[in-house]
LOKESE-222312 format. One record per residue: x, y, z of N, C-alpha, C in turn; residue in one letter. Coordinates in steps of 0.2 Angstrom, whole numbers, padded with zeros to 4 digits, always signed. Layout:
XYZXYZXYZA
...
END
This chain:
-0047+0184+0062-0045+0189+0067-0048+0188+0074X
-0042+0188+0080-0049+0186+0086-0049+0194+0089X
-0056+0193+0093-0057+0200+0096-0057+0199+0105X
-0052+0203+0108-0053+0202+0114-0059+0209+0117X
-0063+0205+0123-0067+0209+0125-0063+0211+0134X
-0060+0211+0134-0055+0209+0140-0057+0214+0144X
-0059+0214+0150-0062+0221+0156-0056+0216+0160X
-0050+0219+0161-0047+0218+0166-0048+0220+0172X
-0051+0213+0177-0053+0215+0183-0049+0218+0189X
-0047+0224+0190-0041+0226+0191-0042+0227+0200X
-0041+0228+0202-0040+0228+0211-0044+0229+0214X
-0044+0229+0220-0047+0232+0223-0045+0239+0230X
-0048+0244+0229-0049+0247+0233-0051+0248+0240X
-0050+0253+0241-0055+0257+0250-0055+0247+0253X
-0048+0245+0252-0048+0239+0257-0054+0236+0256X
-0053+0233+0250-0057+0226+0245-0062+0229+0244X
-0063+0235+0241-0069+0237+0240-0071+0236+0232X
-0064+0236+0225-0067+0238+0220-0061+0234+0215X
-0064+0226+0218-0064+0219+0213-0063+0223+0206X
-0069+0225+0203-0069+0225+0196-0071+0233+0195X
-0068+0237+0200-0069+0243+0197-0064+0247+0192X
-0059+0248+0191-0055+0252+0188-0054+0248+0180X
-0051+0242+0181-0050+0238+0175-0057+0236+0172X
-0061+0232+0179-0068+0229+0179-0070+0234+0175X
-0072+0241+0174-0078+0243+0173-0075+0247+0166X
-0068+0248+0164-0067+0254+0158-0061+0249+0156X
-0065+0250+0148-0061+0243+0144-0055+0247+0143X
-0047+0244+0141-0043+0250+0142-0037+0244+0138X
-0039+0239+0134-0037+0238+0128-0036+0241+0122X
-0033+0238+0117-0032+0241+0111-0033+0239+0104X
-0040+0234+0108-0041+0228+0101-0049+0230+0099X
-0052+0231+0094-0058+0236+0091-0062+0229+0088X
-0068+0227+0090-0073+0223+0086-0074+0226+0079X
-0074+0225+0074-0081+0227+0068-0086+0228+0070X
-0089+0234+0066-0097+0235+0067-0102+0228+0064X
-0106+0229+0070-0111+0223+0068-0108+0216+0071X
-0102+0218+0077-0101+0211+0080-0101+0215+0087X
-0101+0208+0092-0105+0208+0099-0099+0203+0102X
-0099+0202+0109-0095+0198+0114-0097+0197+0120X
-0098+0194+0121-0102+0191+0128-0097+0189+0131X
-0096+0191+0139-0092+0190+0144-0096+0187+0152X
-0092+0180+0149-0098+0178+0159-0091+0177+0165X
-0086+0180+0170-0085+0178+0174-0084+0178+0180X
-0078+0174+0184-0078+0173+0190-0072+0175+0193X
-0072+0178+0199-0063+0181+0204-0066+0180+0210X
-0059+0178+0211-0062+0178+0221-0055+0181+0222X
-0057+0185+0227-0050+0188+0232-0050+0189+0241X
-0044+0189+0240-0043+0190+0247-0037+0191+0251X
-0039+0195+0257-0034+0199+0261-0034+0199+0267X
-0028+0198+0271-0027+0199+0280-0022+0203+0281X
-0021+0209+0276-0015+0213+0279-0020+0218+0273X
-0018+0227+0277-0020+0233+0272-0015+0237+0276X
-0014+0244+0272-0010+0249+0274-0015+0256+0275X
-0012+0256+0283-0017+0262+0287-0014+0269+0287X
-0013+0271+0281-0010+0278+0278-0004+0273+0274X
+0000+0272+0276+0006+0272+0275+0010+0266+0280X
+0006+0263+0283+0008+0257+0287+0006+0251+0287X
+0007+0245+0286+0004+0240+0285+0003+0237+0291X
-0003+0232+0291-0007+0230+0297-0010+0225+0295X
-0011+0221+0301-0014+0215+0301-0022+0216+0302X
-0025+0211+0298-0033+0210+0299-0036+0206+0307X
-0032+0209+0312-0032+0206+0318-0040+0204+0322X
-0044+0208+0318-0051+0207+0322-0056+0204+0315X
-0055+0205+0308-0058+0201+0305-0054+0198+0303X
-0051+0196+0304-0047+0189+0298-0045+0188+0293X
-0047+0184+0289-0045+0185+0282-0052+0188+0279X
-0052+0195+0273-0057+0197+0270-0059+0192+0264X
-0063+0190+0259-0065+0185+0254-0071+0190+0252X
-0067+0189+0244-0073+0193+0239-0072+0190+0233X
-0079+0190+0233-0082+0182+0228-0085+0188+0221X
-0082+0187+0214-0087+0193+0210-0088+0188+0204X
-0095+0188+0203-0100+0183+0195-0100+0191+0191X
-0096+0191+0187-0097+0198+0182-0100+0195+0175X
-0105+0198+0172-0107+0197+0165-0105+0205+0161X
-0105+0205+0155-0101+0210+0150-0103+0208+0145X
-0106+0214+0141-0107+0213+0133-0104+0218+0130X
-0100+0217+0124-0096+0222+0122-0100+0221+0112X
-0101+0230+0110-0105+0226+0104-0100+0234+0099X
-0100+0231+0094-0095+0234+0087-0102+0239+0085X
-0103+0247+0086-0108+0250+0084-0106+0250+0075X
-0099+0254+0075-0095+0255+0066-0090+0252+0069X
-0083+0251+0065-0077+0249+0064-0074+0251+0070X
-0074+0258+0071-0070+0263+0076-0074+0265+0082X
-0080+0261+0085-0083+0264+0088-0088+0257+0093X
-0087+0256+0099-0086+0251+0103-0091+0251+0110X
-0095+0248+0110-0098+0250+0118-0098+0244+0122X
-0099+0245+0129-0100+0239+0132-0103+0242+0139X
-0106+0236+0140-0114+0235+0147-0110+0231+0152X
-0109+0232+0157-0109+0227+0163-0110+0226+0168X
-0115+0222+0173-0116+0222+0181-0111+0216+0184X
-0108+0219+0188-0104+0211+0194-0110+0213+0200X
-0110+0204+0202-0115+0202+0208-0109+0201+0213X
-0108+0205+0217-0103+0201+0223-0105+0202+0229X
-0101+0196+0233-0102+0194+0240-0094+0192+0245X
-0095+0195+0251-0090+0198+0253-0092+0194+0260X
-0085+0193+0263-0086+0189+0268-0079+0187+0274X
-0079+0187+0279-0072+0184+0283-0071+0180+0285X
-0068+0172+0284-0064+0170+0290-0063+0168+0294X
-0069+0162+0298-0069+0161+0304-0061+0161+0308X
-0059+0161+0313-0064+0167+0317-0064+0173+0316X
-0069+0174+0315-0070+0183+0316-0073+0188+0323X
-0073+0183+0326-0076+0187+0333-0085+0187+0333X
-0089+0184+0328-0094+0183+0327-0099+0191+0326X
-0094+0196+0325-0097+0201+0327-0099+0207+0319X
-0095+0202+0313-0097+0206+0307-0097+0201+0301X
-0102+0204+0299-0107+0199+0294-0106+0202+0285X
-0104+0199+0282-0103+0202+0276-0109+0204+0272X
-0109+0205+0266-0113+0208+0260-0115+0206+0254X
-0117+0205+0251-0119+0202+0246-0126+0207+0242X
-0126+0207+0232-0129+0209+0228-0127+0210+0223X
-0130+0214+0220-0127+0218+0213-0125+0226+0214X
-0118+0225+0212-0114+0233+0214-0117+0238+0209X
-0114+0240+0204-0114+0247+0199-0115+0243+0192X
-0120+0248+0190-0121+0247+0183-0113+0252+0177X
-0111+0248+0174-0105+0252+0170-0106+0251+0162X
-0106+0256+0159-0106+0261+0151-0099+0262+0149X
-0099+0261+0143-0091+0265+0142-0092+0263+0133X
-0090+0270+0133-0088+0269+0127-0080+0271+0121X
-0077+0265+0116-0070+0267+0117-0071+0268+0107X
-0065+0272+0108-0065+0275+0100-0059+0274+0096X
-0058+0271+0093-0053+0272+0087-0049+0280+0086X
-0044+0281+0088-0042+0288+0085-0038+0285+0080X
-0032+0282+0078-0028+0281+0074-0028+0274+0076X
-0024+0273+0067-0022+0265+0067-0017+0265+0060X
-0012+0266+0062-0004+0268+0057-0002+0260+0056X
-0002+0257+0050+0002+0252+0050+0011+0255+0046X
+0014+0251+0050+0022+0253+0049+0025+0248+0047X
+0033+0249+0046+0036+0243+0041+0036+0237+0044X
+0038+0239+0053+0039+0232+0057+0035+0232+0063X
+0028+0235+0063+0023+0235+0065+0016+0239+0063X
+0012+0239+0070+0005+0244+0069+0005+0248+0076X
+0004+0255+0074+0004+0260+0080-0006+0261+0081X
-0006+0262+0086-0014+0263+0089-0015+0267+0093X
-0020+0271+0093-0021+0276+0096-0033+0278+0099X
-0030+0276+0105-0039+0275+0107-0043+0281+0113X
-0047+0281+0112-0049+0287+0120-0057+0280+0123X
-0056+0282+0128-0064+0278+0131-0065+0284+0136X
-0072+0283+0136-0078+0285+0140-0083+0280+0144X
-0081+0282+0151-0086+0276+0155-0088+0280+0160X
-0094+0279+0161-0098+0279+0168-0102+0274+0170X
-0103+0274+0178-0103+0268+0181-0110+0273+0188X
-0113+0267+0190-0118+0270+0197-0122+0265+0199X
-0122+0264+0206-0125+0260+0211-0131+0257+0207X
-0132+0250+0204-0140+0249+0206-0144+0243+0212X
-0139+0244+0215-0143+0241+0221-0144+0247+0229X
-0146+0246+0234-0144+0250+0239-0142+0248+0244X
-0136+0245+0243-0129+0242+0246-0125+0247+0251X
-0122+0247+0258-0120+0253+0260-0112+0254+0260X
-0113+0260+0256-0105+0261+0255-0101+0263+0260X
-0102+0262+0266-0098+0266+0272-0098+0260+0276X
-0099+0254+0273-0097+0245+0278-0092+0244+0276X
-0087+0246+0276-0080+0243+0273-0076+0239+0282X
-0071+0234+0278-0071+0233+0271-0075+0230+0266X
-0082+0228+0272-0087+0222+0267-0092+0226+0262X
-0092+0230+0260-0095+0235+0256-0094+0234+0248X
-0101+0235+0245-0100+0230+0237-0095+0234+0232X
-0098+0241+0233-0094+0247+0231-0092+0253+0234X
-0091+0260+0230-0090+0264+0233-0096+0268+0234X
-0101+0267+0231-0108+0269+0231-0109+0276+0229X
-0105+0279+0225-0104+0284+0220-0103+0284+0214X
-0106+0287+0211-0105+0288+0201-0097+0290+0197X
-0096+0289+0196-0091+0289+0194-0091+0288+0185X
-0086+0295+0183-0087+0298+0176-0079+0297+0176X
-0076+0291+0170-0069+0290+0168-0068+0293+0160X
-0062+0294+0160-0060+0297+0154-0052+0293+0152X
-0051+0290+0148-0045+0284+0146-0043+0284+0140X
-0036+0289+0139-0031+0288+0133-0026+0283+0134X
-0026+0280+0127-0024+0270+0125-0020+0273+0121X
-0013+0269+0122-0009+0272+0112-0004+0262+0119X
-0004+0258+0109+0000+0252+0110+0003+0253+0103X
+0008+0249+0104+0015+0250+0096+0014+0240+0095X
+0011+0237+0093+0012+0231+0090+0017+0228+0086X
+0022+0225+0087+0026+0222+0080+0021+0215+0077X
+0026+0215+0073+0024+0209+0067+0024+0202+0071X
+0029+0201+0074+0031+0193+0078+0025+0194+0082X
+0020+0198+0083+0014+0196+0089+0016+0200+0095X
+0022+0203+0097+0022+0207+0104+0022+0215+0103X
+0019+0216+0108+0018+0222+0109+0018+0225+0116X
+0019+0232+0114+0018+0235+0123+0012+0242+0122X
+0008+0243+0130+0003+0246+0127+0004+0250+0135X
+0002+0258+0133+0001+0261+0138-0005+0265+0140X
-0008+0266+0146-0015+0269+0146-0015+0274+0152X
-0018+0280+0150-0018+0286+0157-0026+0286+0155X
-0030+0286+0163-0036+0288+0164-0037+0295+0169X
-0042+0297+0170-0045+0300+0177-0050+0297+0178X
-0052+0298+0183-0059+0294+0186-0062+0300+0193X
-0066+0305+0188-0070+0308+0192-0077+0304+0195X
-0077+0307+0203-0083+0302+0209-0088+0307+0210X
-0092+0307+0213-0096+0311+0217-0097+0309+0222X
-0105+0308+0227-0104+0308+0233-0106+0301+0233X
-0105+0299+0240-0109+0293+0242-0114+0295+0249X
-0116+0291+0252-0122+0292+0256-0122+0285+0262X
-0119+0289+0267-0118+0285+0274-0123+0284+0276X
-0124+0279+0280-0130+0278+0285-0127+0283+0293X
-0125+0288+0294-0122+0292+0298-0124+0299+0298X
-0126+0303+0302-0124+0312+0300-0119+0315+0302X
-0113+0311+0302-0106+0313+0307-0101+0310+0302X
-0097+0313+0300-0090+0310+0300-0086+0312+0300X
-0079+0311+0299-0073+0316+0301-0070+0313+0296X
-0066+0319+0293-0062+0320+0286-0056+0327+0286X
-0052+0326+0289-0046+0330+0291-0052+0337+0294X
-0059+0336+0299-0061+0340+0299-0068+0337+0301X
-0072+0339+0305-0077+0338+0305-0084+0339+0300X
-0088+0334+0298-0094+0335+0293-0100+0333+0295X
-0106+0338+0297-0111+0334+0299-0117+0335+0293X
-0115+0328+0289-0120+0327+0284-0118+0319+0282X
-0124+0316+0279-0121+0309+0279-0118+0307+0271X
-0117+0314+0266-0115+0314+0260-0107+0314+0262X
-0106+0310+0257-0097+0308+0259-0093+0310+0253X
-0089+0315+0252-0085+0318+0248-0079+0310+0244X
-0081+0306+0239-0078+0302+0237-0073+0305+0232X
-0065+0302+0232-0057+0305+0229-0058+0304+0223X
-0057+0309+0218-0055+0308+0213-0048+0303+0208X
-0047+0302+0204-0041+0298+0205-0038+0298+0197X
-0033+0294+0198-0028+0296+0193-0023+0290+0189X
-0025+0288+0186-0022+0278+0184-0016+0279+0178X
-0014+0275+0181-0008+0274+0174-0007+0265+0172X
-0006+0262+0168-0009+0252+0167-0002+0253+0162X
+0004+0251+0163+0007+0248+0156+0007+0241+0155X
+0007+0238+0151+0008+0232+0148+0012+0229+0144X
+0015+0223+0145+0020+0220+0141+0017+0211+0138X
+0015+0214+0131+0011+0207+0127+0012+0205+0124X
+0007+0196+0119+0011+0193+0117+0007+0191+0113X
+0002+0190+0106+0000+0186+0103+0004+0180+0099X
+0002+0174+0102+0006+0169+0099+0001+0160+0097X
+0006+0157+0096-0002+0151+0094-0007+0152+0087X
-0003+0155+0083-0008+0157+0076-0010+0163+0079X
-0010+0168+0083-0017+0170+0085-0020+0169+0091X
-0022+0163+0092-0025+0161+0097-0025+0162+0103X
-0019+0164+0107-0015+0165+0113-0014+0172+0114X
-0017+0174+0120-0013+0180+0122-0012+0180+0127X
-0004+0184+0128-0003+0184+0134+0000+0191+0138X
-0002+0193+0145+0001+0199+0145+0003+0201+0153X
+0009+0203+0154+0012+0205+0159+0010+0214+0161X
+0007+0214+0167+0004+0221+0168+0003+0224+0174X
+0009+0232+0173+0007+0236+0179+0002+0239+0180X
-0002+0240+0186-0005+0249+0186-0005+0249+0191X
-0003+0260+0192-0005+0263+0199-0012+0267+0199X
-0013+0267+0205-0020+0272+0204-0017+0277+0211X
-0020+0284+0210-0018+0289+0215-0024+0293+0215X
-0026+0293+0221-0031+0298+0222-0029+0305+0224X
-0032+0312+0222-0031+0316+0222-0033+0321+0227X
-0035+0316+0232-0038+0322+0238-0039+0317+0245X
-0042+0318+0250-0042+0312+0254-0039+0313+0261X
-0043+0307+0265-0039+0306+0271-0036+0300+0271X
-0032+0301+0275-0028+0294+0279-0036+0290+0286X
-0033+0281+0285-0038+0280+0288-0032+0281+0294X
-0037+0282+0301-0036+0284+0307-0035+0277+0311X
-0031+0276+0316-0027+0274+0320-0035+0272+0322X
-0035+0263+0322-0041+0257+0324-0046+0261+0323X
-0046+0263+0317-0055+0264+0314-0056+0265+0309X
-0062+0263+0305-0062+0257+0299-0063+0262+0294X
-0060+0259+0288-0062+0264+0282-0066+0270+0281X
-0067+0272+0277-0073+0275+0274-0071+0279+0267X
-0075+0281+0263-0076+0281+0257-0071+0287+0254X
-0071+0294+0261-0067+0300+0259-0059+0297+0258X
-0055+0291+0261-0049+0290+0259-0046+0291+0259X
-0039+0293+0255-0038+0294+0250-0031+0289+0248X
-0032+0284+0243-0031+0277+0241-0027+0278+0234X
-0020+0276+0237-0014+0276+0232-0011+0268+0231X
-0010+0264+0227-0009+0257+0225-0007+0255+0219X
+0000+0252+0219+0003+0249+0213+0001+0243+0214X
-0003+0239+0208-0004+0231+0207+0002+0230+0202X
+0003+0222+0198+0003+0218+0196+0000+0213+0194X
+0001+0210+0187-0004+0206+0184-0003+0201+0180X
-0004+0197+0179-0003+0193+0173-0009+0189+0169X
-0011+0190+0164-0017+0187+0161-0015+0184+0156X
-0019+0179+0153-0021+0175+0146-0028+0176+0145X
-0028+0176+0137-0034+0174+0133-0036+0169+0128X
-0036+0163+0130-0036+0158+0124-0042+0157+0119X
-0043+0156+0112-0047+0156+0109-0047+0150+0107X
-0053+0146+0107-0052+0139+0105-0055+0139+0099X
-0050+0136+0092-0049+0136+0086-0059+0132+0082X
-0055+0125+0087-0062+0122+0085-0069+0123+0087X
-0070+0129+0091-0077+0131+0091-0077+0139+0091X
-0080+0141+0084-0077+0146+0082-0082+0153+0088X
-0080+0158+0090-0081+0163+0095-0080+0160+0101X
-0078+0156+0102-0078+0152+0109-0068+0156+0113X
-0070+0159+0117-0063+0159+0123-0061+0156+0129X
-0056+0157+0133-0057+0158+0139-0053+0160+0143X
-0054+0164+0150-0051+0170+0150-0046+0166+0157X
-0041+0169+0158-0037+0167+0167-0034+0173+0167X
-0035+0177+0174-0028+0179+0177-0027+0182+0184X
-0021+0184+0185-0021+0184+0193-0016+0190+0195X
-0020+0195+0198-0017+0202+0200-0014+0203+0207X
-0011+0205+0209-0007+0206+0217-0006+0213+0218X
-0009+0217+0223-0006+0222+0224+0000+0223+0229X
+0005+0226+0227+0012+0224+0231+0012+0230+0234X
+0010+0234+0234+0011+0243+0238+0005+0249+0238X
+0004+0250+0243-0002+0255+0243-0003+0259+0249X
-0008+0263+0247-0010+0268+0254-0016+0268+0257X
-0019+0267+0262-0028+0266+0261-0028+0260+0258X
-0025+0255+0255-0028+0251+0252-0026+0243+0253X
-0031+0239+0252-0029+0230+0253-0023+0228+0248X
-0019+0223+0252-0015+0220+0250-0019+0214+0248X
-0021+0214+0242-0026+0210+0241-0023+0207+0234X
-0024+0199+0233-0023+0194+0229-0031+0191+0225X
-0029+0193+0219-0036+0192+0216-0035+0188+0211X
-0039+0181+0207-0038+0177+0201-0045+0176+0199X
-0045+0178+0195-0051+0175+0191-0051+0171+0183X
-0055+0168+0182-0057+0165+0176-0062+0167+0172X
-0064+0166+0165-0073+0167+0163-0070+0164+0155X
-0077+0165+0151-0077+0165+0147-0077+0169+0142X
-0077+0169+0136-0079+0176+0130-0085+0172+0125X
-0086+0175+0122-0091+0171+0113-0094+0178+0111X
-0088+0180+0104-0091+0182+0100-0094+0181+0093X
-0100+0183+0091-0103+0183+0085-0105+0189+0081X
-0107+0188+0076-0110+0193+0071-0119+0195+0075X
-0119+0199+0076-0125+0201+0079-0132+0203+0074X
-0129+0204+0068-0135+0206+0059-0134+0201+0055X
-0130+0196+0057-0127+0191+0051-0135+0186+0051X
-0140+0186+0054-0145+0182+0053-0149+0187+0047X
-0152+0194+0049-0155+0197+0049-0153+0199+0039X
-0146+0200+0038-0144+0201+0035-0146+0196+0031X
-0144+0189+0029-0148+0183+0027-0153+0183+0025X
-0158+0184+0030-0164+0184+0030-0167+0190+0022X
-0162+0196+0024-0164+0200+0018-0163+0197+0011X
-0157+0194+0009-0156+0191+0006-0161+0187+0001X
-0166+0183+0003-0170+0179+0004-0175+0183+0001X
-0178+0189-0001-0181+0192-0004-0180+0193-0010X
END
């Protein structure tokens, strides 16, 4: 049986803000390791954009050019029991524009948020001409570097904590195809401007920034084929935030927002037969519609390698 560890690096936000925040950070498959196995995830995406929409308006990147965001993610995902799942991971990114940019802004680079999550088995119904699934995940996510979330759009994250809650239910047939559906919420807290002024349908003189809570929907349309070995999947998601400004007529983001976007996606997972835990991962997202947010093209690639994590240990006992 293969296991996917798959963190779908899913869009980005607050106009390139969040590469690997929503899919990046909260696993929202329907595929469970065994307890006592482990998955190690090393990779790479690069994105980029010269158009965003300002409320509701689409705009040119007229004075920085094209934006470029470069994200090195690692990910452990480890099998606690059968039905009980957790996963660790930091992305290092680095953000940048497009000569020319008018020499007058300099991009970002570090390590964005540390992210937790953990996903549960509710049900697992096999049926005549297939298997039904049913999962919940819990994640939260928070700054560990002190990167400044009000530089957008060069900004690593949102620089707020952020507490998600994600119900999974996918119907599998036999032939290997399936379809999977996923509702989250993603509660934020504040973040923290270098500013004691800003303006939010309202003046606020404090540099705590009232960051939108939101609201995801991801369907998918999938394909295990190749023995096993092959997966493949065609995938929507919108995300809506629940409160928020519009960004204001030539002047630059900021964290209060409030950031509406339908992507598109297409990924594989291929498992190579002859090296046994060994993967490799491709895929390539498009935002085609949004509010507050970059029209943004993002592909990445990486790796997987899962193993038995007690299978030594285990042995070793044996041995006595």
């Amino acid at each position: 049986m293969m296991y996917n560890i798959k963190f779908l690096l899913p869009a980005l936000l607050l106009v390139s803000l969040m590469s690997v925040k929503l899919s990046a950070q909260t696993p929202s498959d329907a595929i469970m390791m065994n307890a006592e196995q482990a998955c190690i995830l090393l990779e790479y995406n690069y994105g980029s954009f010269d158009q965003y929409w300002e409320g509701t308006y689409l705009r040119e990147n007229q004075t920085i050019a094209t934006v470029r965001r470069n994200t090195a993610m690692s990910m452990m995902a480890v099998g606690i029991i059968d039905k009980l799942n957790f996963f660790i991971g930091v992305p290092y990114i680095k953000t940048e524009s497009s000569d020319p940019n008018g020499g007058k802004f300099a991009g970002a680079s570090g390590f964005q948020d540390l992210s937790l999550a953990v996903k549960y088995q509710i049900l697992k119904k096999e049926k005549e001409k297939g298997t039904f699934s049913a999962l919940a995940t819990v994640g939260f996510s928070t700054p560990i570097s002190n990167y400044l979330p009000d530089y957008m759009p060069y900004s690593l994250g949102l620089g707020a904590p952020e507490l998600s809650y994600r119900a999974i239910a996918e119907y599998k047939w036999k032939n290997g195809l399936y379809l999977r559906g996923a509702g989250a919420f993603l509660w934020r807290g504040y973040a923290k401007a270098e500013r004691e002024y800003y303006y939010n349908n309202g003046s606020y003189y404090t540099p705590l920034m009232d960051v939108p809570n939101a609201v995801t929907f991801e369907g998918v349309l999938g394909l295990w084929t190749l023995k096993n070995t092959l997966q493949l999947e065609l995938s929507y998601m919108n995300s809506t935030s629940t409160s928020g400004d519009d960004i204001r007529s030539y002047n630059a983001p900021q964290p209060t927002n409030k950031i509406n976007m339908d992507r598109l996606g297409l990924f594989a997972h291929y498992y190579i037969p002859s090296i046994k835990g060994l993967g490799v991962v491709a895929y390539h997202n498009r935002v085609v519609n949004g509010r507050n947010a970059a029209k943004i093209n993002t592909t990445g690639i990486g790796l997987t390698y899962y193993f038995n994590y007690r299978k030594k240990q285990d042995q070793d006992e044996e041995t006595y």
